[in-house]
N, C-alpha and C positions, 0 to 999 in steps of 0.2 A: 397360353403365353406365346410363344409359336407361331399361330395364325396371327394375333397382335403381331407381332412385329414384322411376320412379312406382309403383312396391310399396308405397315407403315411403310414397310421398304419401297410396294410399289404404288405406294401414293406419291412417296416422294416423288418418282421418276428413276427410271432404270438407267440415264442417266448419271446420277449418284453412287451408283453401283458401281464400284473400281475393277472389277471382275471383268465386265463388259467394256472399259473406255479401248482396249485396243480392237474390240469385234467393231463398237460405233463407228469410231474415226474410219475404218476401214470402207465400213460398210457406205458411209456418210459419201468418202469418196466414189466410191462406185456406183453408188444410185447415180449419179451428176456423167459419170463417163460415156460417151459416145458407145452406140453400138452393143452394148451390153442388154441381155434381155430380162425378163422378168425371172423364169425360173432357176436361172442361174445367181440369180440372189436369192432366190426362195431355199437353195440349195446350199448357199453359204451361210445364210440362217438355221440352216439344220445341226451343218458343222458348230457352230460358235455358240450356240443354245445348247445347254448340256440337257439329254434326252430324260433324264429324269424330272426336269421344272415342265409344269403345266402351261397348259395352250397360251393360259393370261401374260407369259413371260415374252411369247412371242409379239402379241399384239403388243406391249408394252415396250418391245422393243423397235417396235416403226413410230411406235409414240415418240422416246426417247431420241428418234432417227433425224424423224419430224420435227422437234422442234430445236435439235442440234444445226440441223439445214436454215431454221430459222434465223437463228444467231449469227451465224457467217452471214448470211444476209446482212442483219443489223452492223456487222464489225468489217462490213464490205469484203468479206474474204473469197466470196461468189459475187457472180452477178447473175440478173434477170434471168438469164439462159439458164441459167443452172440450176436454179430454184423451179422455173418450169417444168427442167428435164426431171429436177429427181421429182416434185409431187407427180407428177404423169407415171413416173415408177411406182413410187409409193403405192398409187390406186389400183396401178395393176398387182402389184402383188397384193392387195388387199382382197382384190376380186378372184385371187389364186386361193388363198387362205380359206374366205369365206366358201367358197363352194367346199373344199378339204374338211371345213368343221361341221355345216350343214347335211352334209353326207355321215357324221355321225348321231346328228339326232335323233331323239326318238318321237313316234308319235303321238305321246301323250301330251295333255295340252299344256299351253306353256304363256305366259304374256305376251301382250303384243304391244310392243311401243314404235312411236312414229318419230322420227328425228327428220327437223326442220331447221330452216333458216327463214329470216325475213328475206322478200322479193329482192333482190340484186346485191346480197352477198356473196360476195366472192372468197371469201377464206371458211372452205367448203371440209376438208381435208380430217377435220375433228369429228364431223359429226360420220363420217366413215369408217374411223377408226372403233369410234365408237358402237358403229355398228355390229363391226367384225367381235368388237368384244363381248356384245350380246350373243354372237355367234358360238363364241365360246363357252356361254351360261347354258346353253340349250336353248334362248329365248328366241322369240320372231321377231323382228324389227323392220322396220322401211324408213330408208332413205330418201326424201323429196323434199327438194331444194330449187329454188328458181320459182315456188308454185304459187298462182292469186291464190292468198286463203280461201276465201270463199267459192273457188272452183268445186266441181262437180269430184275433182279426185282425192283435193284435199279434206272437202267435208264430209269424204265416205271414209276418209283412212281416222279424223277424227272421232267419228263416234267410233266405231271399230276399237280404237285404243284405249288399251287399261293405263297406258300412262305416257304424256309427250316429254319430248327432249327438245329445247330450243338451242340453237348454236349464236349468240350476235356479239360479234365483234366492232361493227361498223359505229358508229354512234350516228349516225347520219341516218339511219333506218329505223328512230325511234316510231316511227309513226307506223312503218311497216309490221314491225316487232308488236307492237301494240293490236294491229290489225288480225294477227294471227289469234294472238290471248283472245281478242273479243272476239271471236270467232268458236274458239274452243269454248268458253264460254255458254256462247248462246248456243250450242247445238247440245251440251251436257250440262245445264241447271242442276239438275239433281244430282248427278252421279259426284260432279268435282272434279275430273279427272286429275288428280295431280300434275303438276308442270313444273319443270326441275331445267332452268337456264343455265349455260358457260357461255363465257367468251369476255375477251380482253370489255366490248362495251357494257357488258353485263354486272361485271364487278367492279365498275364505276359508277353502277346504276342502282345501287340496294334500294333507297328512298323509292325511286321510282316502282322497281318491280313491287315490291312491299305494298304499297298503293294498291297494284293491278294484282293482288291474290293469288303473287307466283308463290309455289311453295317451297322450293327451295333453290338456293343458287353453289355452284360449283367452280371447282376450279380447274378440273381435269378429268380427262375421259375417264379414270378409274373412280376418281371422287363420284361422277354421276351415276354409274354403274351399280355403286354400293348405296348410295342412296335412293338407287330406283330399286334394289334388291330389299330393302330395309322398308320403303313402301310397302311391296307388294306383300311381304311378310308380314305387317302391322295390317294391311286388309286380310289375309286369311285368318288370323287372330280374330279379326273381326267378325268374321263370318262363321265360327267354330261359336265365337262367344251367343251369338244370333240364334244359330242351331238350336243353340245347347238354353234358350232362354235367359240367360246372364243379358242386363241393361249396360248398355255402355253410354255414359255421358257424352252428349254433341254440341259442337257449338258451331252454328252457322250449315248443319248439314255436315261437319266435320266432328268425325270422332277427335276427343282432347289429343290422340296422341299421335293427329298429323297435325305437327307445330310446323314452324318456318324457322 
């Protein structure tokens, strides 16, 4: 009961959590302030994170940071500059973070998922966040954004992966978006790689991706997380059932209990 509800606390968004609104607001300001550097917000996140909540409260709290920065946007309370300055913060302290969690991995093997955008999306910020929070799983992950699918880097990072993360917001890059899946696609027939999309154009888009054999759609970098977690666990199910000679029902190449 426990793990239940704080799922839900940080699915909601941390955010929500009244605990944290005077670390955010704080925090929100200082990313945007002149002259201020990365680890000295890395530093005031140490203070304001009580040392007992796990790594996920961190990353959840640049999430939270992140899309509080958004909203000033939308309510005009920033402008342009300011939303620059802080995602330029944001990333670095993300790049501070992940190298911090990566140094405690272990070297047993772990999944490897590839987090993408379609060619000339620009609201990049999620699918890093995202990353860092695989960071925190113990998992491997890669970030490549900007890339021709069908380049030489991207269709080595696709077969390579046990599962992609797509990020599109844009609705304007349906066709780019599309270029990727059919990509993914033709290089894994058999396997299926699961594909698990977010982004503002994607939850506008269900009809569409449904069509194109996404498997599931999300709505926050924890939401994907836990459903990339809830895959990979429903494949080693699978592969113990396989061992062990138990038949599992497929359909279309997909065991019944990867639904959409």
């Amino acid at each position: 009961m426990t793990a239940e509800k704080l799922a839900m606390r940080y699915e909601m968004g941390l955010e929500h959590d009244r605990r944290y609104d005077t670390a955010l607001a704080t925090f929100c300001a200082q990313v945007t302030r002149p002259g201020i550097r990365a680890p000295a917000l890395r530093e005031f996140m140490r203070r304001e994170i009580p040392p007992d909540q796990p790594d996920i409260v961190t990353v959840l709290f640049i999430e939270a940071a992140a899309r509080l920065l958004g909203q000033k946007w939308v309510d005009d309370d920033c402008d342009f500059i300011d939303v620059t300055i802080g995602t330029a913060r944001l990333q670095e302290i993300i790049r501070l973070l992940s190298f911090e969690f990566r140094s405690r991995r272990s070297h047993a093997w772990t999944p490897f998922i590839v987090i993408t955008t379609p060619m000339g999306e620009q609201h990049t910020l999620a699918q890093h966040i995202l990353g860092l929070l695989f960071d925190t799983m113990g998992w491997t992950s890669q970030v490549l954004e900007g890339k021709e699918p069908r380049g030489a880097e991207m269709r080595s990072a696709f077969k390579r992966a046990d599962m992609i993360c797509i990020g599109w917001s844009n609705h304007r890059l349906k066709k780019e978006f599309e270029d990727i899946v059919t990509t993914v696609r033709s290089l894994t027939p058999g396997s299926r790689t699961p594909i698990v999309v977010g982004g503002v154009a994607a939850l506008d888009s269900i009809d569409f991706l449904v069509s194109l054999g996404i498997d599931c759609v999300c709505d926050s970098v924890y939401s994907a997380a836990r459903i990339l977690e809830k895959f990979h666990e429903l494949e080693a199910i699978g592969q113990q059932a396989q061992a062990s000679g138990q038949k599992i029902m497929a359909n279309a190449d997909r065991p019944d209990w990867l639904i959409r």
